[in-house]
C-alpha positions in Angstrom: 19.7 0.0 18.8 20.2 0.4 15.2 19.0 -2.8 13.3 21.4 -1.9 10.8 24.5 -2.6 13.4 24.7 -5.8 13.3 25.1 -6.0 9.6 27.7 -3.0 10.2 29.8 -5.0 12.4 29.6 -8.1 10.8 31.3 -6.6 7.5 33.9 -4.6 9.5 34.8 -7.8 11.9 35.3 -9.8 8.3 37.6 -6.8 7.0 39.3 -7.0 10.8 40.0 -10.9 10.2 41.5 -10.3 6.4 43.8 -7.6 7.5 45.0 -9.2 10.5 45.8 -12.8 8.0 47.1 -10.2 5.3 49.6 -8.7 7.8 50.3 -12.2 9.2 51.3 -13.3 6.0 53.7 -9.8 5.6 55.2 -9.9 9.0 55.2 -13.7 9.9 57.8 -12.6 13.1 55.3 -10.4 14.7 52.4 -11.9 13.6 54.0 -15.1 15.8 53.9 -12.6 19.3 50.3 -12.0 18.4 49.6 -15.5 18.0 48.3 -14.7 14.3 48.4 -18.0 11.9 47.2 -18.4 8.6 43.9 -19.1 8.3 43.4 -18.4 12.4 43.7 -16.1 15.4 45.2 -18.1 17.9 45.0 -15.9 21.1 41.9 -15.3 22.6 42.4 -11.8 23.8 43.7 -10.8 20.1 40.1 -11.9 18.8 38.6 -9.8 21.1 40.5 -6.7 20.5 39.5 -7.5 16.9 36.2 -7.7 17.5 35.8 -4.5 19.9 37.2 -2.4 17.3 34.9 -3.3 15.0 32.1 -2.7 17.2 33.5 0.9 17.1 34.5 1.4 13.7 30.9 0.0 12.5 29.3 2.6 14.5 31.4 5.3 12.8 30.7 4.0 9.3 26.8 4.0 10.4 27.1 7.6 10.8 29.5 8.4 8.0 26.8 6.5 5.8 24.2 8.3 7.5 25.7 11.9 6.3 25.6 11.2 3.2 21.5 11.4 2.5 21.8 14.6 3.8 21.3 16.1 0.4 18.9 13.7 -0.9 16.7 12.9 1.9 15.5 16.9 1.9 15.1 16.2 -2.1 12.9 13.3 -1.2 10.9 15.4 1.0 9.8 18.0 -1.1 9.8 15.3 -4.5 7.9 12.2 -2.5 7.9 12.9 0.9 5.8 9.5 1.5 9.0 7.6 1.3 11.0 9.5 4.1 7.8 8.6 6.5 7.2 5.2 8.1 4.4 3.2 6.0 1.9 2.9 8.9 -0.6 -0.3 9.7 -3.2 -1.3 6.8 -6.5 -2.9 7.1 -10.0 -3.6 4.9 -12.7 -2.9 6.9 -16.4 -3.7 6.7 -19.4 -1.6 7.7 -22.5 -4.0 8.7 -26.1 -1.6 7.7 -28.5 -2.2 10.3 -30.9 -5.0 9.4 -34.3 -3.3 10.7 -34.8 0.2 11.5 -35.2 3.5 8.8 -32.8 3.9 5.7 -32.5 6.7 3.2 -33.8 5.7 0.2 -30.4 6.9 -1.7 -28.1 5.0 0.3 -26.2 6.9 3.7 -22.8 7.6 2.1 -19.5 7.4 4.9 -17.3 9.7 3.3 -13.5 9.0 2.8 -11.4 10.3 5.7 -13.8 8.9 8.6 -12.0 7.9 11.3 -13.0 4.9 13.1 -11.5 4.0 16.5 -10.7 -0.2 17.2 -11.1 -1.2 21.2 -8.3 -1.3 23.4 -6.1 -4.4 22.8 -5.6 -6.9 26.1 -3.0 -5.2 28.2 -3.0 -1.9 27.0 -4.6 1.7 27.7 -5.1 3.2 24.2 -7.1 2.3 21.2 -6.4 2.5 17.9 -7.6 5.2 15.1 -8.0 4.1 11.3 -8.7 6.4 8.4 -10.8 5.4 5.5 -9.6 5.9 2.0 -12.7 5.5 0.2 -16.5 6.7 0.5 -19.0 4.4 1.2 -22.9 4.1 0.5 -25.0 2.1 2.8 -27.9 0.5 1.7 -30.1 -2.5 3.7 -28.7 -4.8 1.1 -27.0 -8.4 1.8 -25.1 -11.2 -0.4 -27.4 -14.4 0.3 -25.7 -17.0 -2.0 -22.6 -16.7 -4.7 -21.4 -19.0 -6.9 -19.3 -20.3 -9.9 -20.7 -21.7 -12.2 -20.3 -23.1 -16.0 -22.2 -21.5 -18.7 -25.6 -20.3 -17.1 -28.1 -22.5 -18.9 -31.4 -20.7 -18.1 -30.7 -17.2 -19.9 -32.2 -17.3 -23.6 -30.0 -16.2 -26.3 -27.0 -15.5 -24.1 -25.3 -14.9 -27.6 -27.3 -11.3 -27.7 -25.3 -9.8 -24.4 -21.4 -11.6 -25.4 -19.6 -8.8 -28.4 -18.4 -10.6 -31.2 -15.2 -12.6 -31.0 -16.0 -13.6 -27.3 -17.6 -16.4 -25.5 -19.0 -17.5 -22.3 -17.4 -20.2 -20.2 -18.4 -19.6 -17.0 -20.4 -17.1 -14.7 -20.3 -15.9 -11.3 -24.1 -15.5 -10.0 -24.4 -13.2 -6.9 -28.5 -13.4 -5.1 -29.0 -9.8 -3.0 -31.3 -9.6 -0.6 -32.6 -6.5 1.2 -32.3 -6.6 5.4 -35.5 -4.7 5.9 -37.3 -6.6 3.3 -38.0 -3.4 0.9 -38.2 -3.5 -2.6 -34.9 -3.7 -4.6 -36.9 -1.2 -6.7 -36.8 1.3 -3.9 -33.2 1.7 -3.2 -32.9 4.7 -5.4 -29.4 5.5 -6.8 -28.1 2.3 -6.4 -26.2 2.3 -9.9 -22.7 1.2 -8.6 -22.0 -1.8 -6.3 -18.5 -2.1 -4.8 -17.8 -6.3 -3.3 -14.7 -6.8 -1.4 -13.1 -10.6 -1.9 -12.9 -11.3 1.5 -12.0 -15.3 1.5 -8.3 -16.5 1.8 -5.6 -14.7 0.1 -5.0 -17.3 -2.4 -9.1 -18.0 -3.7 -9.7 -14.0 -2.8 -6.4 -13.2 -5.2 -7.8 -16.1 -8.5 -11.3 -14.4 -8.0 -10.0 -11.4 -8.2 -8.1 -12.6 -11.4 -11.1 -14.0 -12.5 -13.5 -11.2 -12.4 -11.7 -8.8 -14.1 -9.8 -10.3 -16.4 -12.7 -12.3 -18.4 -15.5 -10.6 -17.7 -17.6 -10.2 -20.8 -21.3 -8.7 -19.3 -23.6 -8.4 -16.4 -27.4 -9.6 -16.7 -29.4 -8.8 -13.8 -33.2 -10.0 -12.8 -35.6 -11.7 -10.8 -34.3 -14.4 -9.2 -35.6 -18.4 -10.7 -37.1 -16.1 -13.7 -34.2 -15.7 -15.7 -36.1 -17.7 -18.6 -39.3 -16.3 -18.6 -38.7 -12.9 -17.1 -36.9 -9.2 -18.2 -33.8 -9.4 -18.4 -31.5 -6.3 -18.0 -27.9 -6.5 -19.0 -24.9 -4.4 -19.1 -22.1 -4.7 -21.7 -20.0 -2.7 -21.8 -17.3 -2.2 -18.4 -20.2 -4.0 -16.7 -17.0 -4.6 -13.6 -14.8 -1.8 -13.1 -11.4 -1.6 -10.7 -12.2 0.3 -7.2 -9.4 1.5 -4.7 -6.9 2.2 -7.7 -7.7 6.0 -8.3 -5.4 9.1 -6.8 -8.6 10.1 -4.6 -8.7 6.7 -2.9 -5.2 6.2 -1.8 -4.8 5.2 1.7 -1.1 7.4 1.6 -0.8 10.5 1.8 -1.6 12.2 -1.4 1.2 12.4 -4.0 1.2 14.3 -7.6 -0.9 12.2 -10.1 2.5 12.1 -11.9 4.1 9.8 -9.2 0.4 7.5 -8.1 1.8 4.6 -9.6 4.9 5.1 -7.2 2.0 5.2 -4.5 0.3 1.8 -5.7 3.9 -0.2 -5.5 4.4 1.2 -2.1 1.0 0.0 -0.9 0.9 -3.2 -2.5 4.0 -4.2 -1.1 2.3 -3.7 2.3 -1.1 -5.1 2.0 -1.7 -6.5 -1.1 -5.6 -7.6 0.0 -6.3 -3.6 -0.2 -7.2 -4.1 -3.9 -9.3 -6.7 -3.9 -12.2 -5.5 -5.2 -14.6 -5.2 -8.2 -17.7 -2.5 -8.7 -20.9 -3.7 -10.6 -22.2 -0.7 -12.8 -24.9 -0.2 -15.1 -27.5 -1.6 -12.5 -30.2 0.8 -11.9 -32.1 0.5 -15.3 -32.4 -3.7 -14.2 -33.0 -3.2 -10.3 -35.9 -0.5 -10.9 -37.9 -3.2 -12.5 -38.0 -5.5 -9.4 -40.4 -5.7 -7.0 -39.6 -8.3 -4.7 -36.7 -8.4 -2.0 -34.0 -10.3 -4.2 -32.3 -9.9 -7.0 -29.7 -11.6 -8.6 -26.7 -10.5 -11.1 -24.5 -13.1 -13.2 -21.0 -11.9 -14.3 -20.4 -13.3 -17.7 -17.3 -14.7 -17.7 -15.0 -15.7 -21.2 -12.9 -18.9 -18.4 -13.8 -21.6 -17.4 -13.9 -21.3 -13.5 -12.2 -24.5 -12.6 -11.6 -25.2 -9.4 -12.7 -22.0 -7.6 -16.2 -22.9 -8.1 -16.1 -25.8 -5.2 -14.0 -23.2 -3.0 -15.8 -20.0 -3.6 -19.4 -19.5 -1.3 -20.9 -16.0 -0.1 -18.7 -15.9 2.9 -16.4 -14.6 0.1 -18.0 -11.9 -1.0 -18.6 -8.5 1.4 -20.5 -5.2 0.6 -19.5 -1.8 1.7 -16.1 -2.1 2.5 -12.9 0.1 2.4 -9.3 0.2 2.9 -8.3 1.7 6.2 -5.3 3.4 7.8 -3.3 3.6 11.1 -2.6 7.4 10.2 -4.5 10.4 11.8 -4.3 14.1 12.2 -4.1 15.3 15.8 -3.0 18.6 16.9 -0.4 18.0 19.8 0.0 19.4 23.2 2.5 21.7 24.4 5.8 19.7 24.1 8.9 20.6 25.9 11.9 21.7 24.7 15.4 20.8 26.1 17.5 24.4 26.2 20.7 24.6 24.0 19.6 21.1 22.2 19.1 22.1 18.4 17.5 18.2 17.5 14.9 17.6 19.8 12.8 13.8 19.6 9.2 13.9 19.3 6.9 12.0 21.7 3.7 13.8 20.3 2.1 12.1 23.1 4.0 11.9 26.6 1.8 10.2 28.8 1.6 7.3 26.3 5.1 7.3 24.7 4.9 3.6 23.2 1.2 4.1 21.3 1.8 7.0 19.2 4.5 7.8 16.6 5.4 10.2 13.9 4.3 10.4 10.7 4.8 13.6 9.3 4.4 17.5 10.4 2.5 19.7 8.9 3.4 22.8 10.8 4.9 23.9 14.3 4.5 26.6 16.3 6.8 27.9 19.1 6.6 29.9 22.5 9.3 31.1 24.2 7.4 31.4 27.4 3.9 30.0 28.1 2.1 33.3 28.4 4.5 34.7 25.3 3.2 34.9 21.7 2.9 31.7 19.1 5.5 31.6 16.4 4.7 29.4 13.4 7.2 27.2 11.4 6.7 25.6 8.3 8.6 22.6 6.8 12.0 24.0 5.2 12.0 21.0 2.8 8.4 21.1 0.9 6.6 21.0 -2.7 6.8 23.9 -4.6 3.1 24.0 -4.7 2.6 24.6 -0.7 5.7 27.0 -0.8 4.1 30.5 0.2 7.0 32.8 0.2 9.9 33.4 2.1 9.8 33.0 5.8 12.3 33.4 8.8 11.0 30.2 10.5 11.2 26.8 9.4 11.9 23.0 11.1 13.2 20.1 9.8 12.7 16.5 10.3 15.4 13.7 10.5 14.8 10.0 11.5 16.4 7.0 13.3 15.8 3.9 13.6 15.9 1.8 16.7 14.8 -2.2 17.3 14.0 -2.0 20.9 13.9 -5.1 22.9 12.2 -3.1 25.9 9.5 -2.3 24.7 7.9 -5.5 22.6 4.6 -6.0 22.3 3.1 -9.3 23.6 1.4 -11.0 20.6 0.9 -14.6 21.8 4.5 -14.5 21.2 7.3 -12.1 21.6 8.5 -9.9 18.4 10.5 -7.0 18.2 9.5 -4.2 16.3 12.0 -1.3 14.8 10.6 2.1 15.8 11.2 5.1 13.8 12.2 7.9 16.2 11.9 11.6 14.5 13.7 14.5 15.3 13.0 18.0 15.0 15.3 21.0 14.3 14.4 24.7 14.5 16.0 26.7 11.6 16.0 29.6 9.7 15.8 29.9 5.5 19.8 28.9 5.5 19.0 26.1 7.8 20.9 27.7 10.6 19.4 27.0 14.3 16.4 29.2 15.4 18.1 31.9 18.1 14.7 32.8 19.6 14.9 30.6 22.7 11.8 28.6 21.9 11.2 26.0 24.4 7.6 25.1 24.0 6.7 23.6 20.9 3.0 22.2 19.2 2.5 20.6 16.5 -0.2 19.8 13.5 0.9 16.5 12.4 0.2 12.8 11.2 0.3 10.4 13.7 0.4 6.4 13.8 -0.2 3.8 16.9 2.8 2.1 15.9 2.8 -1.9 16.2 -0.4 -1.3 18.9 -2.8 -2.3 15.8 -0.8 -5.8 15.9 -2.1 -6.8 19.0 -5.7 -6.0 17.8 -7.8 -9.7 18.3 -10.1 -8.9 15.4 -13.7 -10.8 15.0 -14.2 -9.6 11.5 -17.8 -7.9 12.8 -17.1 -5.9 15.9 -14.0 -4.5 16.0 -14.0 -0.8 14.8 -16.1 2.0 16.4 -17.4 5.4 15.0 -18.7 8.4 16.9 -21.3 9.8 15.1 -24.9 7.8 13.8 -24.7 6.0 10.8 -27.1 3.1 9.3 -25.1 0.2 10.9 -25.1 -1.8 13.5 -21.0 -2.9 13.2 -17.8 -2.7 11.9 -15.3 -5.2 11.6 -12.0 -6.1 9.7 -12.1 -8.7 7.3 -8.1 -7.7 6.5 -6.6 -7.9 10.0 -3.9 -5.0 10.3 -0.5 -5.0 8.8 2.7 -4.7 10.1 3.9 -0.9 10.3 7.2 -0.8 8.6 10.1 1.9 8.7 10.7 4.3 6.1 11.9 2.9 2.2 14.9 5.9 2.0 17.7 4.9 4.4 21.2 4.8 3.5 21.5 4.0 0.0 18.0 3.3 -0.7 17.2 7.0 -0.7 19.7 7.5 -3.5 18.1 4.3 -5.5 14.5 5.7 -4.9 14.8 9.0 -5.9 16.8 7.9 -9.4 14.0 5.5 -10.0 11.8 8.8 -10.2 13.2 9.5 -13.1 12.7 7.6 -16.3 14.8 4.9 -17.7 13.9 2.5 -20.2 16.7 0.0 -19.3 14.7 -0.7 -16.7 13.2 -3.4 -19.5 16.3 -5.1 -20.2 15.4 -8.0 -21.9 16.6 -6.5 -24.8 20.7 -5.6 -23.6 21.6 -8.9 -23.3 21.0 -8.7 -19.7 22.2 -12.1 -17.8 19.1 -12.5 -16.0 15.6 -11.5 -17.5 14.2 -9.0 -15.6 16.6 -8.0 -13.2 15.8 -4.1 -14.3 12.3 -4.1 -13.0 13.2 -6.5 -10.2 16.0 -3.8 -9.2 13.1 -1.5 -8.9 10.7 -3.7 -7.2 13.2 -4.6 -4.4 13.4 -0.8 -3.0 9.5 -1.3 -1.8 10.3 -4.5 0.1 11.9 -4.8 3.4 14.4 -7.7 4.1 11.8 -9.7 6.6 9.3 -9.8 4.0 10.3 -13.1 2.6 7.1 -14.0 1.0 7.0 -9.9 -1.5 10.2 -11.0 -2.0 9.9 -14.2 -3.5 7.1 -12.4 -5.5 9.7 -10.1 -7.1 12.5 -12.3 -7.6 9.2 -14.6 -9.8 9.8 -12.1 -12.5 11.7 -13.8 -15.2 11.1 -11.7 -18.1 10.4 -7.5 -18.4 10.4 -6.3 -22.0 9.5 -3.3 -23.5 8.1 -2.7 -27.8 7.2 -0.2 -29.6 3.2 -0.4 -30.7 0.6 1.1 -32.9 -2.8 1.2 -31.4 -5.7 3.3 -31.0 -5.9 5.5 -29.0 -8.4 5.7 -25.6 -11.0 8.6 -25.3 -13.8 9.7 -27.1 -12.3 11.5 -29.6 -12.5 10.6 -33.0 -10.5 7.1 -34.3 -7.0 8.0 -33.6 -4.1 6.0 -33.9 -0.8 6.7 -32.2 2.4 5.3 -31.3 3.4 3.6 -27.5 5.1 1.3 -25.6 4.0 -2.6 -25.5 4.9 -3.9 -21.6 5.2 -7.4 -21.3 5.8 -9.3 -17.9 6.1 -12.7 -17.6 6.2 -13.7 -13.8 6.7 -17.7 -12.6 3.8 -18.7 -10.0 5.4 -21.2 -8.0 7.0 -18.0 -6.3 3.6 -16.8 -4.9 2.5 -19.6 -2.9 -0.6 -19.7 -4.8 -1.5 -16.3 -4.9 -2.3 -15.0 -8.4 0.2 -12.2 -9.7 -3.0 -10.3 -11.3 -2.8 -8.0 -8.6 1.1 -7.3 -8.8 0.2 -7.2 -12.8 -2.7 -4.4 -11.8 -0.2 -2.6 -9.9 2.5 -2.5 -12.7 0.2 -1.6 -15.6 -0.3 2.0 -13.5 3.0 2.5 -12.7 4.9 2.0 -16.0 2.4 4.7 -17.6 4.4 7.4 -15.5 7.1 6.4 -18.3 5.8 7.8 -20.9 4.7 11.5 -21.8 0.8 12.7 -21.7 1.4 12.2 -26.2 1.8 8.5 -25.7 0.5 5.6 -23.9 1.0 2.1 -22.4 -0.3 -1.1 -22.6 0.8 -3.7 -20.5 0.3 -7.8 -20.9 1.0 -10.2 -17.9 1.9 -13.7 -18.8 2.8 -16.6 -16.5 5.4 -19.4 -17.2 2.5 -22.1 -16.2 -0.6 -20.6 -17.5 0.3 -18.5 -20.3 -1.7 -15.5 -20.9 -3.6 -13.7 -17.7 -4.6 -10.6 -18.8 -3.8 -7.8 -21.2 -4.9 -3.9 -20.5 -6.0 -1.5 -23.1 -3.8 1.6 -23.8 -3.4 4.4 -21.0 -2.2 7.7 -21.8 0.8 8.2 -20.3 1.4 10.5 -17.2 4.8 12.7 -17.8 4.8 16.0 -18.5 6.3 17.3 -21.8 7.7 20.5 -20.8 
């Protein structure tokens, strides 16, 4: 069934019961044979007849509404395809390195795109496949102690590492350790270090805050011999943002126009996929130690506060990255029923309930199963994969369906809306293939549905990879999301693809609009789906969104140029992120309003909060819309 039915029949049984008191009120002598009143239906069997034909007539204005995003929903496909596709299970994972045993001295790198494979859940047959979305490089290197602190006292003449105009409040002081107790000098190459925030959502989300928006510097050395030792410090973007760049998206890739489209989509379904920060800078200071520790302190311009009794090294996880529920896989030989021109996809029919749909890449076609192989491509794709004409092409269309059959048992019972796809056969007018095909493969994306929510994760044994690498496990320290549907049904297809384009009212604040913020909130809320109360709240915390002209400098390493952009301000109230710090939603924001300006311009983007004031304010970015 349709989740959307219910909502369907609600509004056409409350149109039912107007028009029935509205002719009541008209014709009081027949309304009196129908037992109509004012204000009531008094028979029984009349309230039933109401309500049957609005079961019917709901159904037929699901499908009415349904024709129209005939037009759009091909636009989508070919514009953003990734919101016509289900938004598949996320995860963080972490890669444990092998505590004895040989290493290379560069660090074993796990490129992005490995796929790992989970164990089977209790009561089912298949296991789960996730896709990384970043590389990363192993080394036999462990966090032994973190911690918070206030303003480190044994570092002489901390004043010669903090730029003028800034001081040190507080630092964050992270010991490493090697597993195989090598040298830190010997792990060559080691000039970047990636740390996932790995506590609870709330002190993972204020750390994460934290770190990046007051860092000043990085000192790294021996550790107890900070006073009397070398010191090696790094000053300039001594932390850096990971897991925000086009190449590390766990979607499918999108223009670098529309990647801050991307980000909103994937914050809004795991927000812990950010959540980290990279040290840089540190080779010059760890090729001067000899022993099996070091230690870096993060110079920080806060005071830490209370983080600093919650925060331990059980919050703090080396080689990491965000993975994916969504795999390639070349199907089997699917059947085709004759003289059907929609045909579902089951890409895998002796497991009909694990797998799903994401997207297809291409088809190809037999009419017999000793005949030829015809290929299709997608009739609805971006101009830059579009080879020339063609005679044979297939589309997609997609349903929805809550099923109450088929519900996963997860300690307790919750449905789950599937996203059934549909293929069609079609020529270059889009009229139905004639050939007679009725076998049918396919090269496409493919998902495990809700099977990753019934994943019992251990946090240190719970992924799997075929080939050798230096570890000895994998585990999530993110348990899996929730898959969702696609964003563009009905009309939220219509709303997405105009939010594509640009449109400075979206900052509103400055049209007299009756509630702050309801332009960007507008735009938030096509990312969100109903049940998720708690992004929602997040959204509806926005209480201001303005947008002023600046002057600034401008980024690169040009000579001293000044130019003319666009000032973002958004003010969000916490209370509606229960206690979760709207950094990352900030983060998230900063990219995606720089698609609103032309490559001649640029951003720069402040987040405030009613309770605390200031959080953070970015430099300028260029913007990221084409000119011509």
């Amino acid at each position: 069934m349709d989740p959307r039915l219910l909502d369907y029949y609600s509004h056409e049984l409350l149109y039912m019961h107007e028009l029935a008191l509205e002719f009541a009120e008209q014709h009081p002598k027949i309304a009196r044979r129908l037992n109509l009143h004012a204000g009531e239906i008094g028979d029984p069997y009349v309230e039933r007849l109401l309500q049957s034909s609005a079961f019917v007539t709901a159904r037929m204005q699901m499908r009415l509404d349904d024709a129209f995003p005939g037009f759009i929903l091909p636009l989508l496909q070919t514009v953003y395809a990734n919101y016509t596709c289900p938004t598949p299970s996320m995860a963080v994972a972490r890669l444990l390195p092998r505590a004895r045993g040989k290493h290379a001295a560069n660090g074993t790198v796990v490129p992005r795109g490995t796929i790992f494979t989970s164990r089977v859940p209790d009561g089912e047959c298949t296991a789960c496949e996730f896709r990384s979305s970043q590389d990363v490089a192993l080394y036999p290197l462990e966090i032994v102690q973190a911690r918070l602190t206030g303003i480190p006292p044994d570092i002489p003449a901390l004043d010669r590492f903090v730029p003028a105009g800034r001081a040190v409040q507080g630092a964050l002081r992270l010991r490493l350790r090697t597993t195989n107790g090598a040298p830190i000098a010997s792990l060559d190459g080691l000039d970047r270090l990636p740390v996932y925030l790995c506590g609870d959502e709330a002190n993972a989300s204020h750390l994460f805050e934290l770190v990046h928006a007051a860092v000043v510097a990085s000192v790294a050395g021996v550790p107890g011999q900070f006073a009397t030792g070398s010191l090696h410090a790094v000053t300039r973007k001594a932390v850096v943002h990971d897991a925000l760049e086009p190449q590390q998206s766990l979607l499918p890739a999108v223009p670098d126009r529309f990647h801050g489209h991307n980000l909103l989509q994937e914050y809004f379904a795991c927000p812990a996929r950010f959540w980290f920060f990279t040290l840089t800078g540190l080779s010059k200071g760890l090729a001067g130690i000899d022993g099996s520790e070091a230690e870096i302190v993060i110079l920080l311009e806060r005071p830490v506060d209370k983080l600093a009794e919650a925060v331990d090294a059980a919050h703090f996880a080396l080689f990491c990255t965000p993975v994916i529920n969504l795999f390639p896989r070349r199907t089997g030989r699917l059947d085709l029923a004759p003289a059907v021109q929609s045909h579902q996809l089951v890409p895998v029919p002796s497991a009909p309930h694990d797998y799903d749909v994401h997207s297809v890449e291409t088809a190809w076609g037999q009419v017999s199963e000793e005949s030829e192989t015809f290929r299709f491509d997608p009739l609805h794709m971006p101009v830059d994969r579009y080879a020339g004409r063609n005679s044979r092409y297939f589309t997609i269309r997609r349903e929805l369906n809550r099923s109450e059959i088929d519900d996963r048992l997860y300690g307790t019972r919750r449905s789950f809306t599937e996203t059934r796809t549909f293929i069609s056969l079609v020529d270059h007018d889009e009229q139905p293939n004639t050939e007679g095909i009725r076998y049918l493969s396919l090269q496409a994306w493919l998902t495990n549905r809700d099977l990753p929510c019934a994943l019992t994760c251990d946090g240190s044994n719970d992924l799997f990879l075929d080939r050798s690498i230096p570890a000895d496990r994998i585990g999530l320290v993110r348990a899996p999301t929730t898959p969702q549907p696609p964003l563009a049904f009905g009309d939220r297809a219509w709303q997405l693809m105009a939010q594509l384009k640009l449109d400075y009212r979206m900052f509103d604040d400055h049209y007299d609009e009756a509630h702050p913020g309801e332009g960007v909130r507008r735009r938030l809320r096509l990312f969100v789906m109903p049940d998720a109360a708690m992004l929602g709240r997040q959204i509806e915390s926005l209480v201001r969104a303005q947008a002023t002209p600046v002057n600034r400098m401008l980024p690169g390493n040009s000579p001293i140029e000044f130019g003319r952009g666009i000032e973002c301000e958004f003010t969000f109230d916490e209370s509606g992120f229960g206690g979760v710090s709207p950094y990352t939603l900030g983060l998230v924001l900063e990219r995606y309003v720089a698609r609103h300006v032309s490559t001649h311009s640029f951003t720069t983007t402040v987040l405030r909060s009613t309770q605390r004031g200031p959080i953070a304010h970015w430099p300028p970015r260029m913007g990221t819309r084409g000119t011509a």
